[in-house]
C-alpha positions as CSV (number, residue, x, y, z in Angstrom):
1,X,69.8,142.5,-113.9
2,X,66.5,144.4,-115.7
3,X,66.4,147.9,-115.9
4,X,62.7,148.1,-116.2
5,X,59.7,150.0,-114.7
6,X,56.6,150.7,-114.8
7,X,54.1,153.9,-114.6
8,X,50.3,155.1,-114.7
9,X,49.0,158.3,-116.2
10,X,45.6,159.7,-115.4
11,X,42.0,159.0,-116.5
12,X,38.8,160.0,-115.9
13,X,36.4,157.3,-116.2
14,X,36.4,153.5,-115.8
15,X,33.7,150.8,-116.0
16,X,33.9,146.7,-115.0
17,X,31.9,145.2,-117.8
18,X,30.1,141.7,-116.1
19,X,29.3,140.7,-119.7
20,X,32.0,140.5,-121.3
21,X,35.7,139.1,-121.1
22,X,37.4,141.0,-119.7
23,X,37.7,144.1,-116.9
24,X,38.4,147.9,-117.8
25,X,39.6,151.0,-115.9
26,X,39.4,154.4,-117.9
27,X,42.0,156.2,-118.5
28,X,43.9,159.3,-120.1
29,X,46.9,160.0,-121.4
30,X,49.7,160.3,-118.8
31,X,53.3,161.3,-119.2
32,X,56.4,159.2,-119.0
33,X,59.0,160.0,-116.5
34,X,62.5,159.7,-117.8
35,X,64.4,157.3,-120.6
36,X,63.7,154.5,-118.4
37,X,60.2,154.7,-117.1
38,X,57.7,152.2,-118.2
39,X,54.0,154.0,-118.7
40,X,51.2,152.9,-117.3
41,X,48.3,155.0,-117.3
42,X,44.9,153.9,-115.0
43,X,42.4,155.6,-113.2
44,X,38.8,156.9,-113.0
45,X,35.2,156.1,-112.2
46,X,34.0,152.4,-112.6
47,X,30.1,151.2,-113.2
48,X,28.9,147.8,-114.5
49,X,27.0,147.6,-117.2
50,X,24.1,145.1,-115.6
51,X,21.9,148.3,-114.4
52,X,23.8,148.6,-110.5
53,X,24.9,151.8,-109.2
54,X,28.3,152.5,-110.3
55,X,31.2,152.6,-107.8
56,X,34.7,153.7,-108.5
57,X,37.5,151.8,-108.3
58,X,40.2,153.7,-109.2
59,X,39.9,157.5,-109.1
60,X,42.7,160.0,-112.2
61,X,46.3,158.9,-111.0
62,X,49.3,159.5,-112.9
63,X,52.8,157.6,-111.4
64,X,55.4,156.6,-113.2
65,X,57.5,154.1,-111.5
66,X,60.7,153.3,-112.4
67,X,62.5,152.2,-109.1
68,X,63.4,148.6,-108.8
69,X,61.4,147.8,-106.1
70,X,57.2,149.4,-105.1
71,X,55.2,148.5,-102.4
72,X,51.6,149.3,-102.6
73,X,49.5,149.1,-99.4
74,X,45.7,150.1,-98.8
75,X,43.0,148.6,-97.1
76,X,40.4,145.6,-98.8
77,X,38.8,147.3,-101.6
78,X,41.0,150.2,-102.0
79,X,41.7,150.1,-105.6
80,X,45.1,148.4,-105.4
81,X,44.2,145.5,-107.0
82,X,43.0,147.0,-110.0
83,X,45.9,148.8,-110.0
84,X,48.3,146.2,-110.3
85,X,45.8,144.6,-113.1
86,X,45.9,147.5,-115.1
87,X,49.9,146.9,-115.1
88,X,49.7,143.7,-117.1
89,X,46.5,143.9,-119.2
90,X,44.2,141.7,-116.2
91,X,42.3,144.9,-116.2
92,X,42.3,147.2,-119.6
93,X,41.8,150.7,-120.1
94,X,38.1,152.0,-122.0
95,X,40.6,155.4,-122.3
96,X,43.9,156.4,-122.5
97,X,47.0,153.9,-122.5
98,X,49.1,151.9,-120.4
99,X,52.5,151.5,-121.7
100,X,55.2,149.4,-120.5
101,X,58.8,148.6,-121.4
102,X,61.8,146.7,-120.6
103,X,64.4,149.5,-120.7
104,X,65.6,152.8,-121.9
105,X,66.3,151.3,-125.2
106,X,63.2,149.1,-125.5
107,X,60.0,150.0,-127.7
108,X,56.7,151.2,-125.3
109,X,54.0,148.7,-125.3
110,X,50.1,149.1,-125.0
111,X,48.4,146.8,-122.6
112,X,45.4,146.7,-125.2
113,X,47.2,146.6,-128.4
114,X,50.6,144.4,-127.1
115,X,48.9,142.2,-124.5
116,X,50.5,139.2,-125.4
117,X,53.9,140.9,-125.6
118,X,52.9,142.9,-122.5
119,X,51.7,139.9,-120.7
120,X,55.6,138.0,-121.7
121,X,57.4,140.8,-119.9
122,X,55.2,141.4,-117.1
123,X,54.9,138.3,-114.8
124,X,51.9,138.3,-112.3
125,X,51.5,136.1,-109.3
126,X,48.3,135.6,-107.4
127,X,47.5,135.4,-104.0
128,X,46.2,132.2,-104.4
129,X,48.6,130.1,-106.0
130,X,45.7,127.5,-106.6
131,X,44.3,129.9,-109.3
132,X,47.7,129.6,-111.5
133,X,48.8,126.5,-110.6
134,X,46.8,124.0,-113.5
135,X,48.9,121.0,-114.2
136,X,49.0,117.9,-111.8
137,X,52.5,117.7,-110.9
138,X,55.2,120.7,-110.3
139,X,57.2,119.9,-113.3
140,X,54.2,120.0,-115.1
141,X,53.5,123.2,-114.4
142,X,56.7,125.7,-115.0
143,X,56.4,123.4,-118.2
144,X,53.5,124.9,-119.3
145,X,55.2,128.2,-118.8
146,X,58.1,127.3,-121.1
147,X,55.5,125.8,-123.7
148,X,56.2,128.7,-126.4
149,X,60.2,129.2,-125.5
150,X,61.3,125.6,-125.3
151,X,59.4,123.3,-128.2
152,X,60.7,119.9,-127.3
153,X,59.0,118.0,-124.5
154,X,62.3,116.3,-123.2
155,X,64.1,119.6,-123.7
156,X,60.8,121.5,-121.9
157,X,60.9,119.0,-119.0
158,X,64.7,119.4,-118.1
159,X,64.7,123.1,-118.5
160,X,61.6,123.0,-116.0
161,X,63.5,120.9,-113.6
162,X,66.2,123.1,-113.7
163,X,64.1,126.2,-112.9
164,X,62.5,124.3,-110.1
165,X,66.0,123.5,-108.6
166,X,66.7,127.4,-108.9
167,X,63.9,127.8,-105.9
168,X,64.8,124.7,-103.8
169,X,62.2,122.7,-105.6
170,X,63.7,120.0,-108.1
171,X,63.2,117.1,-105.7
172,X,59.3,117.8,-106.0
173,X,59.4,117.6,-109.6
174,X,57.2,114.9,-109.4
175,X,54.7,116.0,-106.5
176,X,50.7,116.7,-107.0
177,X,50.7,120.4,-106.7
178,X,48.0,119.7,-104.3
179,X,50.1,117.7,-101.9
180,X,52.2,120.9,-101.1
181,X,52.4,123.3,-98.4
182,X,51.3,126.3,-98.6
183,X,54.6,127.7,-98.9
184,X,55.5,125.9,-101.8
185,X,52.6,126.1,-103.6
186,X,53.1,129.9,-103.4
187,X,57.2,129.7,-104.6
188,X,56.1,127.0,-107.3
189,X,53.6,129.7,-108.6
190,X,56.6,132.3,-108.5
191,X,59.1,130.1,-110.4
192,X,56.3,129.3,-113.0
193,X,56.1,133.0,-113.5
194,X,59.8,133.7,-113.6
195,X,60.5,130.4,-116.1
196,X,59.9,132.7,-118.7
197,X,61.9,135.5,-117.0
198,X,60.0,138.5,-117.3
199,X,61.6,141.9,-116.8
200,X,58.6,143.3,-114.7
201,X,57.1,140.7,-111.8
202,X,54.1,142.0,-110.0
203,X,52.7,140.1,-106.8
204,X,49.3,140.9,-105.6
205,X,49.4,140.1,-101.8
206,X,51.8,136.7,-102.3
207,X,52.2,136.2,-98.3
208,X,48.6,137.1,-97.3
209,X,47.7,133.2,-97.1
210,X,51.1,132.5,-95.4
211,X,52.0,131.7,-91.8
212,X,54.9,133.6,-90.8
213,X,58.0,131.4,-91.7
214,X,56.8,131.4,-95.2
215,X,55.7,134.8,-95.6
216,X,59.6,135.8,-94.4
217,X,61.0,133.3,-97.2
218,X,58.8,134.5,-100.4
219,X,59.0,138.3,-98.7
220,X,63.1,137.1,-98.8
221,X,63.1,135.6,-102.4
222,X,60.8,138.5,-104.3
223,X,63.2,141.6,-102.9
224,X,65.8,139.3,-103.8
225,X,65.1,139.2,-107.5
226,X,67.0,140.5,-110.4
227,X,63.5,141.8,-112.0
228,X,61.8,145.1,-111.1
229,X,59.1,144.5,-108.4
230,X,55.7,145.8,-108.0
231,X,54.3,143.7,-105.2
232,X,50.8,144.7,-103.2
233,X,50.9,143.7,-99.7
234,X,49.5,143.6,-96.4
235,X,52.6,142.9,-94.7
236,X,54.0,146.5,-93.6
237,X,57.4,145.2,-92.5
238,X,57.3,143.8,-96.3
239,X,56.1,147.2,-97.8
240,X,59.1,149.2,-95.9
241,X,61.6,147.2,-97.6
242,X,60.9,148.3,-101.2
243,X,62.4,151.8,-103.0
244,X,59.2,153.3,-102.7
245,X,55.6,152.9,-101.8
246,X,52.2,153.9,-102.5
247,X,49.2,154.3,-100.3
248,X,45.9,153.3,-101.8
249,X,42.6,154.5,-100.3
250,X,39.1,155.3,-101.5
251,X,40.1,154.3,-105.0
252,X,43.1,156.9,-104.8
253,X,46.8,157.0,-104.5
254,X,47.0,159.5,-101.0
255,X,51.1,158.8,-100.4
256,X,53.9,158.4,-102.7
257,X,56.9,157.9,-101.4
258,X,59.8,156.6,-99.0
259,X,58.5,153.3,-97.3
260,X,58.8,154.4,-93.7
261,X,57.1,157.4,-94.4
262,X,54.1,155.5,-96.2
263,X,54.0,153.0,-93.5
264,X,53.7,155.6,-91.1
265,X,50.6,157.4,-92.6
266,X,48.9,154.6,-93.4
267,X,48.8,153.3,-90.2
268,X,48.2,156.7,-88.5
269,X,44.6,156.9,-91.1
270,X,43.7,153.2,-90.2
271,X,43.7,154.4,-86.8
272,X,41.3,157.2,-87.7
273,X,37.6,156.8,-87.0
């Protein structure tokens, strides 16, 4: 089992830049909470630098989240996203540092300076599966994963196979990707994340574009896992499962804490006018 988390310290400014690669949050320096605690640090006001009025998408927050599993609910736009990016390197910080580690014993790493490193032990699936999901066929696909673990094709292939019969897929090997339900699509994109068994998985909204019987199995299979679990959701009954769980809103974190609790206030400020 990983003994791994992750946490964000506090900025104070943060801009999306539409002309060049890649999106960053500002930051400052935030504190680490305990041996075990991986740092993240995000936060502050965004702009784009194409002349539009700036808009914030992630106001100073400082967490440090080390329990195994975090929900983190909000309403469309509320800043969750962004901070989930920030927790892998999809979104960087122009200040300040996000940190992340394995466990107590492991080395920190910067999302900025480590990102490969970062990106090896943080796993992030989409909520589209289509937009990871690249190679025709299934086996294809966790193949690619395994490209820089496992050398030999033969070798790469049968250790593919054998992590797609770990989810119930090894008899679609051989199946377009695009021939799949919806529901498999979305576990295929899981197992290609977890080929490489990260320590950290985060999973922005995974069962938002699942009917109900498949939103219950990857809900099932992700508080199931041996890795730490930072999954943003819609799906409240989903959320009051984890450890602990955040409320996003207006680009700030306005709850911290036990799952019933958070579900509770956010649906009590949804119902506000």
């Amino acid at each position: 089992m990983h003994d791994a988390a992750v946490v964000v310290p506090s900025a104070d400014a943060a801009s999306t830049r539409t002309g060049g690669d890649r999106t960053r949050a500002a930051t400052r320096p935030g504190t680490t909470a305990g041996p075990a605690a991986a740092a993240a640090a995000a936060a502050g006001a965004a702009s784009t630098d194409a002349g539009s009025e700036g808009a914030t998408i992630l106001s100073p927050t400082t967490l440090s989240l080390s329990e195994r599993r975090i929900s983190v609910i909000g309403a469309n736009g509320s800043g969750k996203s962004t901070l989930a990016r920030l927790l892998n390197g999809l979104v960087e910080p122009t200040a300040g540092s996000v940190r992340v580690r394995a466990d107590a014993e492991a080395p920190w790493l910067d999302t900025v300076h480590d990102g490969p490193a970062v990106r090896r032990l943080v796993g992030f699936v989409f909520t589209d599966p289509g937009a990871q999901l690249v190679m025709p066929t299934a086996a294809e696909d966790v193949a690619l994963s395994l490209r820089r673990t496992v050398k030999g094709k033969r070798e790469r292939r049968a250790a593919a196979v054998e992590t797609l019969d770990r989810f119930g897929l090894s008899h679609l090997a051989d199946r377009s990707v695009h021939t799949l339900s919806g529901g498999q699509r979305q576990l295929l994109a899981i197992a290609s994340v977890l080929a490489t068994d990260p320590a950290i998985l985060v999973a922005d909204e995974p069962t938002t574009l699942l009917d109900l019987r498949n939103s219950r199995m990857i809900g099932d299979l992700l508080m199931g896992l041996p890795q730490q679990l930072v999954v943003v959701t819609h799906d409240l009954g989903l959320a009051a499962r984890a450890d602990r769980t955040l409320v996003v809103d207006d680009a700030r974190v306005v709850f911290d804490g036990d799952p019933r609790d958070a579900v509770d206030f956010y649906t009590e400020m949804s119902a506000r006018p």
